[in-house]
NUNUSE-349378 format. One record per atom (N, C-alpha, C): residue number from 1; residue in three letters; atom name; x, y, z. Coordinates in nm, 4 decimals. Layout:
# residues N
PT  pos  code  site        c1        c2        c3
PT  NUM   Ala    CA         X         Y         Z
...
# end
This chain:
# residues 68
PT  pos  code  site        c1        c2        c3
PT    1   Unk     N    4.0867    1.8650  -21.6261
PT    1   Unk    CA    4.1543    1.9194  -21.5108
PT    1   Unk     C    4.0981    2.0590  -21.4829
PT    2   Unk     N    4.0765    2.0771  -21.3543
PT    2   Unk    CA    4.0012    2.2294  -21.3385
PT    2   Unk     C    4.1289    2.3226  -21.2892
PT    3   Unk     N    4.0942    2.4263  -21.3339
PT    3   Unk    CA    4.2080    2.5459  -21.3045
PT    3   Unk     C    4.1650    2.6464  -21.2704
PT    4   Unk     N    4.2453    2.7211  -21.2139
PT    4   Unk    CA    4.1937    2.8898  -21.1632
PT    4   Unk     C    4.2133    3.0173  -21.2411
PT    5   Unk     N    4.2149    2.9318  -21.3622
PT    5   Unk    CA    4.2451    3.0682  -21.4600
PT    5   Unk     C    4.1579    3.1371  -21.4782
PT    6   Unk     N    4.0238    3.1218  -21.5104
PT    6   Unk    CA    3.8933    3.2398  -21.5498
PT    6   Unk     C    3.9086    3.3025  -21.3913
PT    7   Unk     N    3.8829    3.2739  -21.2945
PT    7   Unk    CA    3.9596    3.3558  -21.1464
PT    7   Unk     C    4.0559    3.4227  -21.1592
PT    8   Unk     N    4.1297    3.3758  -21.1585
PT    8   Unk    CA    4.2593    3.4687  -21.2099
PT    8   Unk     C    4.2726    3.6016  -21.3137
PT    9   Unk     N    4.2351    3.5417  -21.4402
PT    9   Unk    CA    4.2128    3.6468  -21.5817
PT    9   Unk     C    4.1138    3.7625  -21.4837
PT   10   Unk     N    3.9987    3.7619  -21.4328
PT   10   Unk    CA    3.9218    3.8378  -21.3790
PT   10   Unk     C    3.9806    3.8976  -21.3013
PT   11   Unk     N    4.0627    3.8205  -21.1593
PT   11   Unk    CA    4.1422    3.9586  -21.0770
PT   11   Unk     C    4.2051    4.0572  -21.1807
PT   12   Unk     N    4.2633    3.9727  -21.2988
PT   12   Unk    CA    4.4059    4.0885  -21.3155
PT   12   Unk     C    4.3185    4.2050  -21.4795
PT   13   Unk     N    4.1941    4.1126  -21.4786
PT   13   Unk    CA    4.1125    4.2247  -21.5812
PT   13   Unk     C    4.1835    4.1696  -21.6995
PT   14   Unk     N    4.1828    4.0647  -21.7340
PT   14   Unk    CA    4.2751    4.0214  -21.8427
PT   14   Unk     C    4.1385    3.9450  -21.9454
PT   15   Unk     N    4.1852    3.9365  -22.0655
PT   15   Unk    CA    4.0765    3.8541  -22.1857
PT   15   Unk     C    4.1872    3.7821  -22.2043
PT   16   Unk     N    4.1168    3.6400  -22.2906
PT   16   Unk    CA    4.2249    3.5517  -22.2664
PT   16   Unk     C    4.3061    3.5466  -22.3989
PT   17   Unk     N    4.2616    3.6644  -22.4818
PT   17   Unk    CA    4.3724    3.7179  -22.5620
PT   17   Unk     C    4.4876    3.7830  -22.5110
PT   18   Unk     N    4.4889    3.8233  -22.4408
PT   18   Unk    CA    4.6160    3.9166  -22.3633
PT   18   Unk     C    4.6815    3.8157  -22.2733
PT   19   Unk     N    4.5849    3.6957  -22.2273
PT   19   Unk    CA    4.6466    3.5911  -22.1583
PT   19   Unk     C    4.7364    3.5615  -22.2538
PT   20   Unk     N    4.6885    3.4691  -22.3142
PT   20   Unk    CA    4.7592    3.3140  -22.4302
PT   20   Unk     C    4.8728    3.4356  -22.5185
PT   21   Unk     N    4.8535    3.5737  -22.5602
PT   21   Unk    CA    4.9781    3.6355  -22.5674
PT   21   Unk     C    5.0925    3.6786  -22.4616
PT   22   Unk     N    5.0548    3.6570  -22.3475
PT   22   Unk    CA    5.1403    3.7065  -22.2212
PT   22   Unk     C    5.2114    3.5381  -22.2523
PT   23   Unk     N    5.1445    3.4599  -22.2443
PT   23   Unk    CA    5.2545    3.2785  -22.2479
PT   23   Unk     C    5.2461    3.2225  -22.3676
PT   24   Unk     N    5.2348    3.2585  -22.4901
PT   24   Unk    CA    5.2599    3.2664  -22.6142
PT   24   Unk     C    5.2169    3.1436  -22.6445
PT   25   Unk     N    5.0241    3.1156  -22.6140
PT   25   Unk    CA    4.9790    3.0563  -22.7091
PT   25   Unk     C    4.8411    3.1777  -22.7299
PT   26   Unk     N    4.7487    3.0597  -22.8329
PT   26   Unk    CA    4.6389    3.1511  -22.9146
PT   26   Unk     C    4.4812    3.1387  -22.7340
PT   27   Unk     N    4.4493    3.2010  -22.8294
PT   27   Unk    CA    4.3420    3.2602  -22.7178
PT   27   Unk     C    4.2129    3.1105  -22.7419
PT   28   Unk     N    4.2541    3.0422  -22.8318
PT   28   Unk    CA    4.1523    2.8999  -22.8413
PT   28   Unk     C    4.2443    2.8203  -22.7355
PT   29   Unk     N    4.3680    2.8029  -22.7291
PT   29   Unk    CA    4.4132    2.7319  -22.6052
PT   29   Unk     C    4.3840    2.7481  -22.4853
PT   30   Unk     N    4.3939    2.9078  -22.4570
PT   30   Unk    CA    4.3411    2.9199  -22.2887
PT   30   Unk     C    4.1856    2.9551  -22.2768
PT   31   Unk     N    4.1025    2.8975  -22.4031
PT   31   Unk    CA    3.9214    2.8880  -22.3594
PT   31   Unk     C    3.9312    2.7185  -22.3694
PT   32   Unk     N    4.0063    2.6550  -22.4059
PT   32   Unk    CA    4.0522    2.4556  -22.4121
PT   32   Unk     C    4.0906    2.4755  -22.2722
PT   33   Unk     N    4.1795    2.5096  -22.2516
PT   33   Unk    CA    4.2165    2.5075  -22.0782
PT   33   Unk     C    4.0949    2.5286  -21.9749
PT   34   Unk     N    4.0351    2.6316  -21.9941
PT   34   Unk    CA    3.9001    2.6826  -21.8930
PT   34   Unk     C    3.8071    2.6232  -21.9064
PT   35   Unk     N    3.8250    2.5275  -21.9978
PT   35   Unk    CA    3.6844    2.4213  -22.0260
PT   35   Unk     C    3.6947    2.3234  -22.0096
PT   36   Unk     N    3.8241    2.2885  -21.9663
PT   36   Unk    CA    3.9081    2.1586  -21.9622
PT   36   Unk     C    3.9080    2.0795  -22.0663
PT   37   Unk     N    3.9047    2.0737  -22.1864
PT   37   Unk    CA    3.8835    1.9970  -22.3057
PT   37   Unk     C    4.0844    1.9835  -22.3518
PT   38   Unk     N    4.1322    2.0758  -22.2692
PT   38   Unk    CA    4.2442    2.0482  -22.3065
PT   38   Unk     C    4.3805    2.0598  -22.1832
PT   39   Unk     N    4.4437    1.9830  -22.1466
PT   39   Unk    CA    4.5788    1.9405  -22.0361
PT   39   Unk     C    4.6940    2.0508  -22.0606
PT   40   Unk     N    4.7323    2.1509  -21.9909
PT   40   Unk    CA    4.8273    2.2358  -22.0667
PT   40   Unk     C    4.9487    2.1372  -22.0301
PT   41   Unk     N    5.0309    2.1818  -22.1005
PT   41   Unk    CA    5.1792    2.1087  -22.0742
PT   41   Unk     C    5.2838    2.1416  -21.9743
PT   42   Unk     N    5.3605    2.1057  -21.9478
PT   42   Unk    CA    5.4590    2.1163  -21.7977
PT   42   Unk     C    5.4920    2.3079  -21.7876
PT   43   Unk     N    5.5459    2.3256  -21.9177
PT   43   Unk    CA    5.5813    2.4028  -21.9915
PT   43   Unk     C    5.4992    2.5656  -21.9722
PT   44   Unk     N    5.3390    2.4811  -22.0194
PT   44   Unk    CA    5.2639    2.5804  -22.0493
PT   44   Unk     C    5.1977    2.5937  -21.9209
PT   45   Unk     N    5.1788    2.5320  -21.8327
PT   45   Unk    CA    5.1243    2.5290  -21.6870
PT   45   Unk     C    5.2250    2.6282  -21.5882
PT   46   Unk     N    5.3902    2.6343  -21.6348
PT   46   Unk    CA    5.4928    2.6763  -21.5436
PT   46   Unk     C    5.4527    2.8333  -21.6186
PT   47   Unk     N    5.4441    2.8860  -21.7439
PT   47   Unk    CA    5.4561    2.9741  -21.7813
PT   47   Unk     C    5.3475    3.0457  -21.7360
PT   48   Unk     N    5.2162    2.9970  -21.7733
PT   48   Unk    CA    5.0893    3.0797  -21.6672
PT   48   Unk     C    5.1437    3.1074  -21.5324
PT   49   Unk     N    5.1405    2.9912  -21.4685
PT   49   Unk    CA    5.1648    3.0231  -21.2703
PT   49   Unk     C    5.2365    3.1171  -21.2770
PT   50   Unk     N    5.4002    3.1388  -21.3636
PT   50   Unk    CA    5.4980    3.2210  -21.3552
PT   50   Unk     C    5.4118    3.3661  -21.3910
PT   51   Unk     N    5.3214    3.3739  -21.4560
PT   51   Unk    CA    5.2909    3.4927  -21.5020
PT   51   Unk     C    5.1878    3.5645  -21.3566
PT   52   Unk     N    5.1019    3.4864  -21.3147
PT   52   Unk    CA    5.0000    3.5411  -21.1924
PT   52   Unk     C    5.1085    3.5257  -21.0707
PT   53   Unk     N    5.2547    3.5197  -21.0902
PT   53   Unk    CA    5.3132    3.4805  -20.9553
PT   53   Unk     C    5.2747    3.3396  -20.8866
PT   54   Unk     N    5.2308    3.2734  -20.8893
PT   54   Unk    CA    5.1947    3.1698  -20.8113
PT   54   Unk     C    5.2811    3.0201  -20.8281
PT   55   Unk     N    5.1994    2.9262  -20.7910
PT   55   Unk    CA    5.2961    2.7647  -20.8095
PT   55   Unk     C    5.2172    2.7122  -20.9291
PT   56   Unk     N    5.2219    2.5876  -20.9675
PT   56   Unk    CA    5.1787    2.5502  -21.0483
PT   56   Unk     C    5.0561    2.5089  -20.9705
PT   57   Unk     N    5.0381    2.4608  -20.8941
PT   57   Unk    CA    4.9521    2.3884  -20.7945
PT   57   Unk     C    4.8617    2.4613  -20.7491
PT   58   Unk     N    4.8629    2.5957  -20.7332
PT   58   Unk    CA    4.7619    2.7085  -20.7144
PT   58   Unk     C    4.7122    2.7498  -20.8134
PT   59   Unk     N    4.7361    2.6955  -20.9309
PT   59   Unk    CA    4.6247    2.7382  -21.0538
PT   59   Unk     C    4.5735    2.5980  -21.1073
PT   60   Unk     N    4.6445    2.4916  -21.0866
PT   60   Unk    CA    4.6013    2.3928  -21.1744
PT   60   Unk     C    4.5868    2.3064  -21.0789
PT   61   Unk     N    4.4453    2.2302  -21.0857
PT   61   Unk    CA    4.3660    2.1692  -20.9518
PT   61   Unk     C    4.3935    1.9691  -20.9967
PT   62   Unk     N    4.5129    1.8956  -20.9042
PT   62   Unk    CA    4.5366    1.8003  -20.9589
PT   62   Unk     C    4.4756    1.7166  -20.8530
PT   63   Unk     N    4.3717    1.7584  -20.7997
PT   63   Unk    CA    4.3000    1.6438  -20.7211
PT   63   Unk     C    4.2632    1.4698  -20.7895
PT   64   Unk     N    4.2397    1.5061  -20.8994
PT   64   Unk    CA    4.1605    1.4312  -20.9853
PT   64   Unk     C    4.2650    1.3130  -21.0667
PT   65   Unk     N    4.3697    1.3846  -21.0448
PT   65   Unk    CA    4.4556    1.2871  -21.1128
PT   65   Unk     C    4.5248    1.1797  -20.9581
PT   66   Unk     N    4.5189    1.2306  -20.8780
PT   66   Unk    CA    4.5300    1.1515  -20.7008
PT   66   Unk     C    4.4398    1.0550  -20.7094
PT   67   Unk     N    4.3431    1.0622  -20.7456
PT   67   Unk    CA    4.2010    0.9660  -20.7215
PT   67   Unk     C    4.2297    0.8165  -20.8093
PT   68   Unk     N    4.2884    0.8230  -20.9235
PT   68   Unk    CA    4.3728    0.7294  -20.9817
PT   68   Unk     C    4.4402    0.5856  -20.9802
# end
């Protein structure tokens, strides 16, 4: 699944240590996320968006799961 997080981390000047501690996972989860090797969870998808302000849908690109 592609996401707008390395976009994101860059506006706000963030490493994705300061990320995955801002939504309380490790900094190997949100480089699994940016590589897509890994699906964040309902959970962990609401807690990012909640953190850049946004929807879930503006960071996490579910085109791909439509095609289906």
């Amino acid at each position: 699944m592609k996401t707008r997080i390395p976009e994101l981390r860059k506006q706000h000047k963030l490493s994705q240590e300061e990320l995955g501690l801002a939504v309380g996972v490790t900094r190997q989860t949100i480089t699994s996320l940016e590589v897509g090797k890994y699906t964040a969870s309902l959970v962990l998808a609401y807690k990012i968006a909640k953190y850049f302000g946004l929807t879930i849908e503006e960071v996490f690109d579910f085109s791909e799961l439509e095609e289906m």
